[in-house]
C-alpha positions as CSV (number, residue, x, y, z in Angstrom):
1,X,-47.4,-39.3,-89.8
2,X,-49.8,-41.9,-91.2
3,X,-52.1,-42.0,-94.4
4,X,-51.3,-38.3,-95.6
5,X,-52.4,-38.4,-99.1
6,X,-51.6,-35.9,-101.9
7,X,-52.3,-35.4,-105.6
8,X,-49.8,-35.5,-108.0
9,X,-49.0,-31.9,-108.4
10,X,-48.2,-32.0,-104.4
11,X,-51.5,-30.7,-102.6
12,X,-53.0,-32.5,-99.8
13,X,-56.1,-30.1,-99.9
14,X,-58.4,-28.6,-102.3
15,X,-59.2,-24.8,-102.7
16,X,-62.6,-23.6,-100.7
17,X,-62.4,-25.6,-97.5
18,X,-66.0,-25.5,-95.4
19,X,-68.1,-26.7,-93.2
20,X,-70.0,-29.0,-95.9
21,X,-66.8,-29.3,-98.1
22,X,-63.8,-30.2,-95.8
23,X,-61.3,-30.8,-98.6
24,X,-62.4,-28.4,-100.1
25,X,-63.0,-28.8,-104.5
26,X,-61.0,-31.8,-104.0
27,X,-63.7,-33.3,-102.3
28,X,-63.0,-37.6,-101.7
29,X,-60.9,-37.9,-104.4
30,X,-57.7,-38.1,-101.8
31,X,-59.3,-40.6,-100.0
32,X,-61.1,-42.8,-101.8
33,X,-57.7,-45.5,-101.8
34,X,-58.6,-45.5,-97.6
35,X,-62.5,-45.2,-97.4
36,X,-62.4,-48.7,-99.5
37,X,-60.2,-50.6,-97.0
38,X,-61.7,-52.9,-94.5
39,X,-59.9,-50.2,-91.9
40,X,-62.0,-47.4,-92.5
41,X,-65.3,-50.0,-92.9
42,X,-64.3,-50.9,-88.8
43,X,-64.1,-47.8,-88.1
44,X,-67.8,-46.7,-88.8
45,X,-68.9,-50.1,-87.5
46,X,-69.3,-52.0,-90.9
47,X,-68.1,-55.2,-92.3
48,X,-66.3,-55.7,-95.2
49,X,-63.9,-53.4,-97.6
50,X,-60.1,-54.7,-99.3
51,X,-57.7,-56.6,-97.2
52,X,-54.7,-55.4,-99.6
53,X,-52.1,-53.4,-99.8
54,X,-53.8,-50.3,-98.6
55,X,-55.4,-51.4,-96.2
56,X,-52.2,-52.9,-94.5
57,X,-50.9,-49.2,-94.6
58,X,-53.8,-48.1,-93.4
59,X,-54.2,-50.3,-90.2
60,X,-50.8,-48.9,-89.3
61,X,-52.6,-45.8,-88.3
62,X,-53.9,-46.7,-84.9
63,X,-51.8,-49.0,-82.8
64,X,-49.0,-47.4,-80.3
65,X,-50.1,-44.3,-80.9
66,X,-51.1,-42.4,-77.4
67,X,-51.7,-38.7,-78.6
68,X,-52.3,-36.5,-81.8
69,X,-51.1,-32.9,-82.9
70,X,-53.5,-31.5,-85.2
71,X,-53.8,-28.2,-87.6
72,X,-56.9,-25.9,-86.5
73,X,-58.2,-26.4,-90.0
74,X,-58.4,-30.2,-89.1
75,X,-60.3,-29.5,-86.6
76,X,-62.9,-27.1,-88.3
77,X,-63.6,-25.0,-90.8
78,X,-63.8,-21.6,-88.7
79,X,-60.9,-19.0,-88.9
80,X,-60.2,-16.2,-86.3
81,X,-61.7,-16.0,-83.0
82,X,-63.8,-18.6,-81.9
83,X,-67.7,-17.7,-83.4
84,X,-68.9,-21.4,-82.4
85,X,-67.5,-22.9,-79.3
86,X,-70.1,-25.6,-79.4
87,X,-68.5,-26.9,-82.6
88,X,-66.7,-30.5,-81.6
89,X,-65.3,-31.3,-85.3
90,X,-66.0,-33.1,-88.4
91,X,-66.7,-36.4,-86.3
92,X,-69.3,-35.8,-84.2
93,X,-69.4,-37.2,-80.4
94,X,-67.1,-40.0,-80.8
95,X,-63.8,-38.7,-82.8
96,X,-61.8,-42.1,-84.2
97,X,-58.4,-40.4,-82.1
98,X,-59.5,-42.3,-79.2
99,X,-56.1,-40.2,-77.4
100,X,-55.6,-36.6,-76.2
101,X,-55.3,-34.6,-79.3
102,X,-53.4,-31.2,-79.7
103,X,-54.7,-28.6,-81.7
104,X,-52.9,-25.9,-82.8
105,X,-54.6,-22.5,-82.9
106,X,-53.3,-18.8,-82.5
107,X,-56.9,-18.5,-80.8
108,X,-57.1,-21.3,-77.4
109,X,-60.4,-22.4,-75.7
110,X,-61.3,-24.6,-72.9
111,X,-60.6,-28.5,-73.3
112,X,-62.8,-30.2,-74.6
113,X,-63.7,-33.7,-73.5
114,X,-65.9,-36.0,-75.8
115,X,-66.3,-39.9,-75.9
116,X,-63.8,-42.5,-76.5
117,X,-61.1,-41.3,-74.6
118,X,-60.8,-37.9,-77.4
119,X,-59.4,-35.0,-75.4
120,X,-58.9,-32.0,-77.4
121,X,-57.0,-29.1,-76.0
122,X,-56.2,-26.0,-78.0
123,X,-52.7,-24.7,-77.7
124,X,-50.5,-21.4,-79.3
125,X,-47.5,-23.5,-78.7
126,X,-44.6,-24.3,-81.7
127,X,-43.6,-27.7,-82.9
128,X,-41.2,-28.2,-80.2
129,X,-43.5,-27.2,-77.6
130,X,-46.4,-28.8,-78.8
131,X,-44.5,-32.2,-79.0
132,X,-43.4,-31.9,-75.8
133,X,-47.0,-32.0,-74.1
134,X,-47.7,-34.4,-76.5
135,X,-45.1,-36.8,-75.6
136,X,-46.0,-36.3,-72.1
137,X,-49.8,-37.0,-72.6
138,X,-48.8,-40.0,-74.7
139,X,-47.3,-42.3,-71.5
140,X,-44.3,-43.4,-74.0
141,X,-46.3,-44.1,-77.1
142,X,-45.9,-42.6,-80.5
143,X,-47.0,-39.1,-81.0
144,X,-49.3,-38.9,-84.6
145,X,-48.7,-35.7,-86.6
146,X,-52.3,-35.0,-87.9
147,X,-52.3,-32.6,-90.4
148,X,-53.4,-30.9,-92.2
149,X,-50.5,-30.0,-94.5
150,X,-49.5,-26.5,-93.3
151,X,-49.1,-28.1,-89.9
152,X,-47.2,-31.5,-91.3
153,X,-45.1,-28.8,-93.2
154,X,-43.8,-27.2,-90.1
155,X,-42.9,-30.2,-88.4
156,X,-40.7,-31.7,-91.1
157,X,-39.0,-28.0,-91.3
158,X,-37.9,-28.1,-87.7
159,X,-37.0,-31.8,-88.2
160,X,-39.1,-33.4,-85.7
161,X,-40.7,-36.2,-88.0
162,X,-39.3,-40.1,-87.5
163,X,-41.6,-41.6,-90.0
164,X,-43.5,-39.6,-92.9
165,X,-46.2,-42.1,-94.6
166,X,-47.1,-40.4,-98.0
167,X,-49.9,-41.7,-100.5
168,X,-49.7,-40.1,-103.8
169,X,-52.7,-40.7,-105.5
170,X,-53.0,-40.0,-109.4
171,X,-55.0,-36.7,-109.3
172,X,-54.3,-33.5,-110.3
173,X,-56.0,-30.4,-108.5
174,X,-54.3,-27.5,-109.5
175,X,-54.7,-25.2,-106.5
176,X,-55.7,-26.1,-102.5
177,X,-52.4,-26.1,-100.4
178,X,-49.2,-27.8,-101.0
179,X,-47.0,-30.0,-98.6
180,X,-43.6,-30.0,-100.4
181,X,-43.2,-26.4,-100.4
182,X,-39.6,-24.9,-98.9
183,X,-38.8,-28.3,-98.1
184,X,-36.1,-28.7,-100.5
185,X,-33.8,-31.9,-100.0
186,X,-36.2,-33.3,-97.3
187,X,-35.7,-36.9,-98.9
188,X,-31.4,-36.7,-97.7
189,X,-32.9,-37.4,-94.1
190,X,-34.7,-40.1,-94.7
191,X,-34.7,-43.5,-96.0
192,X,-37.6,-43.5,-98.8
193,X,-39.4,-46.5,-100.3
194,X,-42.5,-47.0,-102.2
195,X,-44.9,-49.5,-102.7
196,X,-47.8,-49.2,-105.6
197,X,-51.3,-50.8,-105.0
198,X,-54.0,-51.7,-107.6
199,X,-56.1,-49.0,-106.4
200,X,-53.8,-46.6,-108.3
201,X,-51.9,-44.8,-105.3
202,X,-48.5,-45.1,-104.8
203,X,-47.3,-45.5,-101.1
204,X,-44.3,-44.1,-99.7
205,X,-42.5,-44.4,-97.1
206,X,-39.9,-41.6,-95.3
207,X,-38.0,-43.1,-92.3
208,X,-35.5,-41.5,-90.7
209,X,-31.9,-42.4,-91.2
């Protein structure tokens, strides 16, 4: 799990989530540490943005990672059934995964193929199973744990996570939905270390002992 950022008071999401507001009232304020890195810049085909220490954390994102597991509410905004099978995601025809991607859903559809390599199939599947394709479709590379947090949550609950890259980031929003919850003690796994950056955010670091 890579660049999962959450505010102070422990929510990696606002309240209200939608089609034009996908964090919900939290709007860009998690993110605004990664959109200013020269990482995120490459990624929508521009120059520039910081070299530093947040962008050396966030270039760790990509490389040796051959498949994704994702929350449906990363995927989209809609809830139930299907209404919309033409929707392809908040990234239009060429998703960044550039790998199979997993999404987790109680409601599956057809596969769906779109450029760059991004192959999204929607699963009912648990943790354990879902990792298991995963690490099948991922030819012996890393398997990325997506989010969003509900779905991050679950996987550090049935102890499936190796490595757990937090950025807390000095805002408070007071309601959305928490990671930490029922996951008392988590840190007695893992070995934790953190490293602040001038941008404000504080990045840390659970690897598994």
């Amino acid at each position: 799990m890579h660049n999962f950022a959450v505010s102070l008071d422990g929510f990696a999401t606002g309240e209200g989530q939608s089609l034009e507001a996908p964090f919900g009232h939290a709007g860009g304020r998690l993110h605004e540490w990664f959109v200013g890195t020269s990482t995120f810049q490459a990624m929508n085909g521009k120059d520039g943005g910081s070299e530093g220490v947040d962008n050396a954390y966030a270039a760790a994102w990509g490389p040796g990672i051959g498949a994704e597991i994702m929350g449906r509410n990363k995927f989209g905004p809609q809830r139930g059934p299907w209404q919309d099978e033409e929707w392809k995601g908040w990234w239009g025809d060429n998703p960044p995964f550039r790998t199979p991607v997993f999404v987790l859903t109680r409601h599956p559809r057809p596969t769906l193929k779109m450029e760059g390599g991004n192959t999204f199939h929607f699963i009912d599947a648990s943790p354990e199973e879902a990792l298991a394709q995963a690490r099948e479709a991922a030819g012996g590379l890393d398997v990325r744990i997506g989010g969003g947090p509900t779905t991050v949550r679950q996987f550090l609950d049935a102890d499936l996570v190796d490595h757990l890259h937090v950025v807390l980031v000095p805002i408070v929003l007071g309601r959305g939905v928490r990671l930490w919850d029922g996951l008392e003690s988590l840190e007695d796994r893992f070995a934790v270390e953190s490293v602040t950056s001038p941008s404000g955010v504080t990045h840390l670091t659970f690897t598994r002992r």
